[in-house]
N, C-alpha and C positions, 0 to 999 in steps of 0.2 A: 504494500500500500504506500500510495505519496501523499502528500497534501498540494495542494496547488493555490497560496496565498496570492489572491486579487487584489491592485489598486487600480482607484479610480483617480482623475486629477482633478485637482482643485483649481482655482480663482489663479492665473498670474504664475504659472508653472515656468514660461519663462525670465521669470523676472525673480522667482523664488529658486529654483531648481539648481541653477548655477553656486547660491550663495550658498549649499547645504551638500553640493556634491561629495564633494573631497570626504565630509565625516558619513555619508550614506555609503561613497565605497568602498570606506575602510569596514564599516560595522558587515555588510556583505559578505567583506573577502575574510574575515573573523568569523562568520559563521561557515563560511565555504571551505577552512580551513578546519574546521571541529566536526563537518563531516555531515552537519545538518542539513546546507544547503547545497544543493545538484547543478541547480539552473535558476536565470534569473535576466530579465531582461525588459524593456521596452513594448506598447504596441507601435508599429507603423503609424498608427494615426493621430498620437498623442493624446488616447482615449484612457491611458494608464499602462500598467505595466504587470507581469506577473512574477512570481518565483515558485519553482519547485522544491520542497522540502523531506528530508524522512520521516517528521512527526511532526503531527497539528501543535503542539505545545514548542516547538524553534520556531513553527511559522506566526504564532502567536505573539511571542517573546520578541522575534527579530521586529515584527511590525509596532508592537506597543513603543520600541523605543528607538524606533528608526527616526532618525532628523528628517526625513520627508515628510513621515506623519505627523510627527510633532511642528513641525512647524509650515506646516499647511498645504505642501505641495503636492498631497495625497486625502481627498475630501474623503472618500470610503474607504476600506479595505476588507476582505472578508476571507474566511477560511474553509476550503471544499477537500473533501476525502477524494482521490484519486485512485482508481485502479490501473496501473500500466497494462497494456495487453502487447506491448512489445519494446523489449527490452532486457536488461537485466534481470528484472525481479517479475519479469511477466510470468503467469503460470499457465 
């Protein structure tokens, strides 16, 4: 099983997004390095962005105190169980 944590964006993404980067990529590559987080990345359309996680509780964790969410560049975000059907841990 993954989780697949959604953001949505908020109000002024580019006007906010740049000034929060730098501590957003770091907290990322900190959970990408602990083995929680797989994948993570952008939508094309700048509708928001997703990550792939190994458990609802990193994806939880990583978003409560991600600098995008906290500081506004990310209006929702939500937490969905995933089943991979192809990959690694597909069955």
């Amino acid at each position: 099983m993954r989780y697949v944590l959604y953001y949505e964006s908020g109000d002024d993404v580019a006007g906010k997004a740049p000034l929060h980067f730098a501590a957003h990529r770091e907290r990322w590559a900190t959970f990408h390095q602990r083995g929680d987080l797989l994948l993570i990345g952008p939508f094309t359309d700048g509708a928001g962005a997703l990550g792939v996680f190994t458990t609802a509780e990193s994806a939880r964790e990583f978003a409560e105190g991600d600098p995008f969410v906290v500081h506004g560049v990310v209006r929702e975000w939500h937490v969905r169980e995933w089943m991979e059907a192809l990959g690694e841990t597909a069955t």
